[in-house]
N, C-alpha and C positions, 0 to 999 in steps of 0.2 A: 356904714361899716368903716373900720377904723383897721389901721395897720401898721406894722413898723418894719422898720431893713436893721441888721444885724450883721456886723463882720464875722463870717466863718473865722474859726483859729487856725492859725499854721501851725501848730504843734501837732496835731494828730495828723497833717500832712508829712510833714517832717518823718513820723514814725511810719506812715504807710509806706512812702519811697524806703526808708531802711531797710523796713520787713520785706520790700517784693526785692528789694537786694541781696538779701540773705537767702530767701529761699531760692531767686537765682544762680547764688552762687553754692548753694548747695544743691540743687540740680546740675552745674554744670560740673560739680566736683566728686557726683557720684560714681561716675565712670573712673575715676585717678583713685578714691578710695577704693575700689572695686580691685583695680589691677594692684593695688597695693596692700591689699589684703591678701591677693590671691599669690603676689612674691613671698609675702611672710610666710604664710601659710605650706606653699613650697621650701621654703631654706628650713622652715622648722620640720617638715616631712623630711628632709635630707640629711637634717642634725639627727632627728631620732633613729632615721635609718642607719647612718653611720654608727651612731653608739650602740643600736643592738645588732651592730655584725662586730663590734668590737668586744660586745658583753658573750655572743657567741662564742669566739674564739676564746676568748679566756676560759667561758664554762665547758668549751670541748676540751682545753688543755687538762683543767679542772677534772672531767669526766674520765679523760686518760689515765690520769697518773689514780682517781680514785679507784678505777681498773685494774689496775697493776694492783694496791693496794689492798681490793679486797681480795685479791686472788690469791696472796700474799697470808693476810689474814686468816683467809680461808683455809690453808694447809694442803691446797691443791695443787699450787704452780708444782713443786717440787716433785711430787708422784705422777703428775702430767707428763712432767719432761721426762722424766726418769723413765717412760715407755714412750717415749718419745711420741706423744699425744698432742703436746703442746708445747712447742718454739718460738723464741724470740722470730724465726723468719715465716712462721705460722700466721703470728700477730704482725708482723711489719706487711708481709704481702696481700693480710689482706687488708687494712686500714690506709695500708698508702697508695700513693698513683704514681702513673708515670711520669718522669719527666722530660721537657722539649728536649730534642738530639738537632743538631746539625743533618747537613745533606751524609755525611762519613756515618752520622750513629752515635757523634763523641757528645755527651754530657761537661760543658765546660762552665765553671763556675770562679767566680772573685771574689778568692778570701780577703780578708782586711780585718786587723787586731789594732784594738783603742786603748787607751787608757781608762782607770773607771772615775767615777764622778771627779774625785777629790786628786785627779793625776793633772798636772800642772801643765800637760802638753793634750787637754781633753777634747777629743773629737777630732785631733789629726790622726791619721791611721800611717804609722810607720808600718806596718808590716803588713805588705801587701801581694799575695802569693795567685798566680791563676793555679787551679786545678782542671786536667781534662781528664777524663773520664771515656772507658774505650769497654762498653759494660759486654758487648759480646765477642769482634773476634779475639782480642790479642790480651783481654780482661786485665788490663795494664791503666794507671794512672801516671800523666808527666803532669809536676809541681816545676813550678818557675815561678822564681822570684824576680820582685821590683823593686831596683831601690827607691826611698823616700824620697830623694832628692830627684830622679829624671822629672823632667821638664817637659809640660804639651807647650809649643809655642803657641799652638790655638786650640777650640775646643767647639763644639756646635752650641754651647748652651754654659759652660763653665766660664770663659774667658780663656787666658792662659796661665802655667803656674804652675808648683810643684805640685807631682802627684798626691803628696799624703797631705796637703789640704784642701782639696777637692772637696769631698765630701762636707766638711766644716762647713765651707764658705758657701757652695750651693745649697744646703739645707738652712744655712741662715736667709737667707737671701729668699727661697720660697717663703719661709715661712713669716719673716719679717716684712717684706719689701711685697709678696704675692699675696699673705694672708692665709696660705694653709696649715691646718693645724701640726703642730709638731710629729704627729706619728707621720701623717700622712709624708710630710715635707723629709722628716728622715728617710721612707722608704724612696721615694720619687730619686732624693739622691744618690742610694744606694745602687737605684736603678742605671742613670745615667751617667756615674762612674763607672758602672761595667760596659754599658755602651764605649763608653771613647777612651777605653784601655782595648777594649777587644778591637773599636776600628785601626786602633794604632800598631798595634800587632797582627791584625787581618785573620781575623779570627770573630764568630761570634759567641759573646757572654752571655748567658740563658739566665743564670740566676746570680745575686751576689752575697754574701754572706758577712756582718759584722761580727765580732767578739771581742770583749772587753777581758781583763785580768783575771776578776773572777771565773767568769767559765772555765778561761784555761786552769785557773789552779785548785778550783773543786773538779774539776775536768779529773786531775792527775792523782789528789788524795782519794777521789773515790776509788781509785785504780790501783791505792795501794801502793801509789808511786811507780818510779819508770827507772829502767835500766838503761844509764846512756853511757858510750865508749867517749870520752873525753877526748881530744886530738889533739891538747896543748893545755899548758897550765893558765888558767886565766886572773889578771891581779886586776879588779878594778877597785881604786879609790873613792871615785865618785857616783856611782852606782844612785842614785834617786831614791832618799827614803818617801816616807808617808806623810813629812812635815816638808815638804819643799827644799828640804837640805840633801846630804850625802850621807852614804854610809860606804864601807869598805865592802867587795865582795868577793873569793877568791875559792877556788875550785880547779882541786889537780887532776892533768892530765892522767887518760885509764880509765877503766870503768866504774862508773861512779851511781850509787841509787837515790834519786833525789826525789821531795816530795814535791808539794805544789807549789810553796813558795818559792825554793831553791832554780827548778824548774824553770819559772817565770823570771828568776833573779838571770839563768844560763841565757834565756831567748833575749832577754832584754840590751844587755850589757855591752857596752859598743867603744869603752874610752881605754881596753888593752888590747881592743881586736878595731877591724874595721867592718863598717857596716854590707858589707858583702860574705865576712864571715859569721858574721849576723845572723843572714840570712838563710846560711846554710847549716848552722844550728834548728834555727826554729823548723824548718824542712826535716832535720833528723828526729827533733820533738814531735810533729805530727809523727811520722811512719811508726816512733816509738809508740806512741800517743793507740793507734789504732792495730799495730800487733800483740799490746799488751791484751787492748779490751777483745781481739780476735779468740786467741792464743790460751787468754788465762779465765776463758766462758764467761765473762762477765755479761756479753751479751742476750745471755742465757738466766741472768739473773737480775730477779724481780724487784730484787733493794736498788739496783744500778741503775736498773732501767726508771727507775720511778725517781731517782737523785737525778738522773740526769734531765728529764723531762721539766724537771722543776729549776733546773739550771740553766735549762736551754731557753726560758720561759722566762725569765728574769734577766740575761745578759745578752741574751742574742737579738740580733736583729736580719730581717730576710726578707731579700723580696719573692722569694720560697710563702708557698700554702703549705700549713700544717702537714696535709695528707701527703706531699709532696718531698716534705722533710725526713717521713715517716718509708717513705719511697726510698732514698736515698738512703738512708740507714741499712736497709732491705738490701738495699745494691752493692754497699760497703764491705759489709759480712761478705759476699761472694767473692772478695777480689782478692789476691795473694798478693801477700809483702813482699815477693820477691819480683811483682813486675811492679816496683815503683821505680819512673824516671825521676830525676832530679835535678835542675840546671838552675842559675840564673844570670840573668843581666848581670855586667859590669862593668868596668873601667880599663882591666886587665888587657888591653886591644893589642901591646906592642907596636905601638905608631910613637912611643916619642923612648919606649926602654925596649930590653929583652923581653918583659914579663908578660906570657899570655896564660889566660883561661881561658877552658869554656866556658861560652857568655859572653865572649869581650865585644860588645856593641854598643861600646859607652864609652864618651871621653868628657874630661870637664872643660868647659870653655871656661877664660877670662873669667874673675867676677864682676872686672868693670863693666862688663857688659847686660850682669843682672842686678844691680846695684846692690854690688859687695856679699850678693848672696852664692854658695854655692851647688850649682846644677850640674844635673848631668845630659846630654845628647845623644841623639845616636850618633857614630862615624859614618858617615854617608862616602856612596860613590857613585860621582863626584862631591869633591866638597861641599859644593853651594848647589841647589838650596838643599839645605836640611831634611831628610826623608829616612822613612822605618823600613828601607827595602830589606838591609841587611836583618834587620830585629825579625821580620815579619818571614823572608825565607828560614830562616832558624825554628821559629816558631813552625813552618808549615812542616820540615824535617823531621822536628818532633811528634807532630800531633799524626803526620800519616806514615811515617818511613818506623814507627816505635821497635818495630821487631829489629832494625837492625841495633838502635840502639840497648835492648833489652841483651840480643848477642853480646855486646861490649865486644866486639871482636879485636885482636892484636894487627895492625895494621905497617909495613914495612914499605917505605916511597923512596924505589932506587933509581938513580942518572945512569941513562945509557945512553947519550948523545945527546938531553934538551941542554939551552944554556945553565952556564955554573950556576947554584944557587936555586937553582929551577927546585928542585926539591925538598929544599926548606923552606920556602915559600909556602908550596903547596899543602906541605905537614901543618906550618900554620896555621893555615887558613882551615885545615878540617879539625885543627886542634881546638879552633876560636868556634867550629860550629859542634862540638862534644865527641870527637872520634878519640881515639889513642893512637899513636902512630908511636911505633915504638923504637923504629930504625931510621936513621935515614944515611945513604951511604951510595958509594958508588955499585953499579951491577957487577962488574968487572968482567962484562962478555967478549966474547974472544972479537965479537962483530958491534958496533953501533945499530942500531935498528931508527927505521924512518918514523912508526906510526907507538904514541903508546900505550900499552896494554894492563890489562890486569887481571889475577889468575887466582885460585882460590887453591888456600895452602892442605883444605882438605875435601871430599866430597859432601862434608856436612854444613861447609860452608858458600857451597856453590850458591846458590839465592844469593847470601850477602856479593859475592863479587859481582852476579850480574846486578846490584843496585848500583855501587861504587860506577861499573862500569858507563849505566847508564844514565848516572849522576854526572861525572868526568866526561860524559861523552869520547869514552875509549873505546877498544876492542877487547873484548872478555876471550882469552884463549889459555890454555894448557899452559904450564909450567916450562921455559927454555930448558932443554936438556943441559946444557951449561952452566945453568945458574946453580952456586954452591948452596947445599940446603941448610945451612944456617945463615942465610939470607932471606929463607921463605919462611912467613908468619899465616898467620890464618888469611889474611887477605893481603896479598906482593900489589903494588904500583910499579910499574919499569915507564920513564919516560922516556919517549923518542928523540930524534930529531925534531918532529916538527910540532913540538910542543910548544903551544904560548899560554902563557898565563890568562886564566879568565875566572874573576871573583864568582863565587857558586852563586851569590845574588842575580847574576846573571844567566845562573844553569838554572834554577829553579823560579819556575811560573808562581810567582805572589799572588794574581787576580783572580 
């Protein structure tokens, strides 16, 4: 028998070790496919989830206004209401919800108005207003303004910086820098500029509310325009047209009826006024804003209510739920225009002129010290460090004390033995947190008195004096029989002897 030897090939070696390679490595990479399939799998469940709660909301908007619309069509709204079958507060109470209240009961929310797409200053919010909302006992709304320029030296989550960039800068920043998607990253920030306006004024913000140009000026043409008492002739020259240039804009003092344009031209306008009286326009344009739609039944009507849905829906933004929105509407209609408060921050303080407001809790520091920009601060006391005690007891005056402010009572702070000057001080200082003091003068009683008091100039004012009183930390008593009565107002101050000065910041618990 015969036989031979033969060299095996390496090649089909070569190819064995590959293949038990490959299928190695695809055994060991079945596990990393696996969890990676099962991430994708998840982020694509969270995308589609998020866009059908985004396709929801629109088709509910959608489903609203096509509501109104056929009802509209139908020939029924009108003979509904007309036996009063069917109401605007029918439709709102039952479609909408409640919304969060503080420990008090107060619904407080942060307005803020933008410019729209093509406004050259887009996504700073110069006007920035808190609204508190008081929906059961005293059914009273206080609006306070902020101006654009106060300054957070710090922030939990913003940095530091003017107010009316806030918003810009953090919504870039999520969404750039974190990756969330634009709606999300607008609301988030809308969210957390109502947070650290409300820590800074010691107050909590429930919801916050954007609005851009349009809204406000289909807002006021739906409305048939608004009737506003002018308080001064206004000349501006440079007034921002629609091409990044100026135009002139000029509107006389008196009552004046303006549409939406003109409207938005009054709120805007800031180079013949200053940005405090600004503020106190756009303040007068809301109250107009919501006694016209009260007043002239528009609420009541189903062309209105369907413009505005559709308005609200294209230029608004909210960290508000639709149903919640529809709440607030519901809540609006119940409140009278005659208890609206109105205040806001300022500069006006009297620490370096004569000139005070109510408001005055604001000075300008140096610009050297924000590189050549200009802020504003609150006045602190003490100087250093820098703190909201004064802003935040103001604030708390308003939001729980409203009924004295609603009184506006006349108030008369006479010297009967404190040191000279004791008087004017004091006037000040309640003049700086919204009171009126309308006297201030010597008592001229026949005797000095040790302790000092205060007395109410009639029995319908008795409440108010014992607030004053127990604001002051005085003694609430009867009228001096001595005192001449054209000295007495609805609420007398007489200070003692042993009166010393002490800033209400001080009288009133902030925490």
């Amino acid at each position: 028998m015969s036989f031979h030897v033969r060299r095996i090939e390496e090649e089909p070696r070569r190819r064995l070790r590959w293949r038990s390679f490959i299928v190695g490595a695809l055994e060991i990479g079945k596990p990393l496919m696996g969890w990676y399939g099962l991430w994708k799998e998840r982020k694509e469940k969270e995308h589609v989830k998020k866009q059908r709660v985004m396709a929801l909301k629109r088709l509910l908007l959608v489903l609203v206004a096509i509501f109104f619309a056929f009802l509209l069509l139908a020939g029924t709204v009108k003979a509904l209401m007309s036996v009063h079958f069917l109401s605007f507060g029918t439709i709102t109470s039952f479609a909408g919800s409640e919304l969060p209240t503080d420990a008090n009961g107060y619904i407080n929310l942060l307005l803020i108005g933008q410019g729209n797409r093509d406004h050259e200053g887009r996504d700073l919010t110069d006007t920035i207003i808190v609204a508190s909302i008081d929906p059961t006992d005293s059914k009273s709304v206080v609006l306070l303004s902020l101006p654009r320029d106060v300054f957070f030296l710090k922030t939990a989550k913003m940095g530091k910086g003017k107010i009316n960039s806030f918003y810009r800068d953090y919504k870039n920043y999520l969404q750039y820098r974190q990756g969330m998607e634009p709606e999300d990253a607008a609301v988030e920030a809308l969210r957390e500029l109502g947070t650290e306006v409300g820590q800074n004024l010691g107050m909590e913000i429930h919801h916050t509310v954007k609005v851009n140009f349009t809204a406000f000026v289909e807002a006021v043409d739906a409305l048939d325009g608004i009737d506003i008492d002018v308080p001064e002739d206004i000349t501006d020259s440079e007034y921002p047209d629609e091409n990044y240039g100026y135009e002139a804009f000029t509107l006389s003092r008196g009552m004046q009826h303006l549409d939406g344009a003109t409207a938005l031209k009054y709120a805007r306008s800031r180079h013949s006024t200053s940005d405090f009286s600004r503020s106190a326009r756009q303040q007068q344009l809301i109250k107009a804003l919501g006694q016209k739609a009260k007043e002239g039944g528009y609420l009541k009507d189903p062309d209105f209510i369907t413009q505005m849905i559709r308005t609200l829906s294209q230029n608004v933004e909210t960290t508000m739920s639709l149903r919640e929105m529809i709440g607030l509407a519901d809540l609006a209609q119940k409140l009278e225009r005659d208890r609206v408060i109105t205040m806001q921050l300022n500069d006006r303080n009297a620490l370096y002129d004569g000139f005070v407001e109510p408001g005055g809790f604001l000075y300008a520091p140096p610009r050297s010290l924000f590189d050549g920009a200009a802020v504003l601060l609150p006045v602190s006391i003490p100087e250093f460090p820098v703190t909201w005690r004064q802003p935040q007891a103001f604030v708390k005056l308003l939001l729980h004390t409203r009924s004295a402010y609603l009184a506006n009572p006349r108030i008369n702070i006479l010297n009967n033995g404190a040191p000279s000057g004791a008087a004017r001080v004091l006037a000040t200082e309640l003049f700086r947190y919204g009171f009126n003091v309308d006297l201030i003068a010597n008592a001229t009683l026949p005797e000095e008195q040790t302790q000092s008091l205060v007395f109410a100039g009639s029995p319908g004012h008795e409440n108010l004096a014992l607030f004053f009183a127990s604001l002051l930390k005085f003694a609430k008593t009867e009228k001096p029989a001595a005192l001449p009565e054209g000295k007495v107002a609805d609420i007398t101050i007489i200070l003692g002897k042993e009166y010393k000065y002490t800033p209400i910041q001080n009288l009133v618990p902030t925490s």
